[in-house]
C-alpha positions in Angstrom: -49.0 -11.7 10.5 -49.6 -15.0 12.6 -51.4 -14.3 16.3 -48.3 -15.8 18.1 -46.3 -13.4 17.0 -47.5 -10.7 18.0 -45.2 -10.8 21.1 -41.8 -9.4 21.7 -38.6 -10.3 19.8 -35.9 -12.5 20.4 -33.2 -9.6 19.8 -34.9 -7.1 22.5 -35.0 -9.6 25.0 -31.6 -11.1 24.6 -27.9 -9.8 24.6 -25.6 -10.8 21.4 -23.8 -13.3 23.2 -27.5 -15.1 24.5 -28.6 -14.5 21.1 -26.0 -16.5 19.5 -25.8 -19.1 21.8 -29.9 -19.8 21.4 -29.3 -19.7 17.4 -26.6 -22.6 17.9 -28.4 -24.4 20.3 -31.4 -24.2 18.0 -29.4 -25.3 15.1 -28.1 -28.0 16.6 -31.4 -29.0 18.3 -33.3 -28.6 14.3 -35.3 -26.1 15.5 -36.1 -22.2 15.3 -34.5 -20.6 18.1 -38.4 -18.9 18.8 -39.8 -22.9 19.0 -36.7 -23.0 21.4 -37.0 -20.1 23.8 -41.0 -21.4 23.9 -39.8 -24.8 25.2 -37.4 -23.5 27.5 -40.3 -21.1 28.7 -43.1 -23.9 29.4 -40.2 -26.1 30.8 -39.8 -23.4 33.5 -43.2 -23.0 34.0 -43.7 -26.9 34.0 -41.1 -26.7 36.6 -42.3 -24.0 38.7 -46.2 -24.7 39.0 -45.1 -28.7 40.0 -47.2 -29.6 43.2 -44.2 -30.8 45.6 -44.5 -34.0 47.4 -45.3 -33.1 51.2 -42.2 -33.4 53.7 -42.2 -34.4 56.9 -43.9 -37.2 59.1 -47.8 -37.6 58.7 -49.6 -37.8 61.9 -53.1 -39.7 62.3 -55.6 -36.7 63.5 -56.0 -37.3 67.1 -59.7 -35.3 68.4 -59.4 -33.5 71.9 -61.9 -34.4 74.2 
């Protein structure tokens, strides 16, 4: 048994509508709905962990005296 999967399965993590719609959407895509739910995964990760431009005005530091 491969190392990656030694994780949990699609079907406990998913509902049978989810399920299905992950199978198509793999199918369609040419891909195993696992290589699929891995993509969506790091996508939202990706996503997540992005370093966000700053907002706002930026002000010259100005010393007191």
């Amino acid at each position: 048994m491969p190392d990656e999967h030694n994780g949990m399965d699609l079907e406990s993590l998913l509902d049978g509508d989810e399920l299905e719609q992950l199978k198509a959407e793999a199918e369609r895509r040419g891909v195993s709905p696992e290589q699929l739910a891995k993509i969506g995964i790091q996508q939202q990760i990706a996503q997540r962990t992005k370093p966000k431009a700053m907002t706002g005005k930026i002000q010259a530091f100005r010393r007191k005296d």
